[in-house]
C-alpha positions in Angstrom: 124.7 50.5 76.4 122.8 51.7 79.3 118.9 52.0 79.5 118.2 56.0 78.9 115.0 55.3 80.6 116.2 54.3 83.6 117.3 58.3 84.1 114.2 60.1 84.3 113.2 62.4 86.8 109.4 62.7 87.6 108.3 65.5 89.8 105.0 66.5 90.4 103.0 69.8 91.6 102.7 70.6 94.5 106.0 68.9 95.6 105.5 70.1 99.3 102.9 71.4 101.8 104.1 75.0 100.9 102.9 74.9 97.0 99.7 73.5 97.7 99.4 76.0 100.6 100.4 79.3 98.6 98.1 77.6 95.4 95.1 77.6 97.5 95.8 81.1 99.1 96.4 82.1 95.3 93.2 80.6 94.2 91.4 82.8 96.6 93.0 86.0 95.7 91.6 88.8 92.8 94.6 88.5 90.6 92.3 90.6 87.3 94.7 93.5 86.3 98.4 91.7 87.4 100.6 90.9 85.0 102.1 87.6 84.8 105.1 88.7 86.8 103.0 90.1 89.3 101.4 87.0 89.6 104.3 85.2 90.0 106.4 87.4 92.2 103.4 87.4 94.8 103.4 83.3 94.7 106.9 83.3 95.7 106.4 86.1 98.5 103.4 84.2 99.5 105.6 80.5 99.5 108.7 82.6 101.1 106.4 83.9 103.7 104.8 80.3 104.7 108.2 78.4 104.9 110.2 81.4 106.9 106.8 81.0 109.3 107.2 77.5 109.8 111.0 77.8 110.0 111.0 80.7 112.5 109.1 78.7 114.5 111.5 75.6 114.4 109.3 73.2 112.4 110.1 73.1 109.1 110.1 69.5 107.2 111.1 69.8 104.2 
């Protein structure tokens, strides 16, 4: 019988320089009144807009 332990998958937050990058411009912002969807819809713009950057420039490394 194999070892179940031997298949677990650890991630951690943030996993690249674009989460920590769009947590620390989130951190910054007045997010009073936005629902938890707004607050997670901007994130994602905010991360989409950061890694199309970098990659329209021809620098992405992730």
């Amino acid at each position: 019988m194999a070892d179940s332990t031997s298949n677990i998958l650890l991630s951690t937050f943030p996993s690249n320089k674009f989460e920590a990058l769009a947590m620390l411009y989130m951190q910054q912002q007045n997010l009073s009144g936005m629902s938890p969807e707004q607050v997670l819809d901007r994130y994602q713009e905010v991360y989409a807009k950061m890694r199309d950057h970098e990659r329209m420039k021809g620098q992405v490394t992730y």
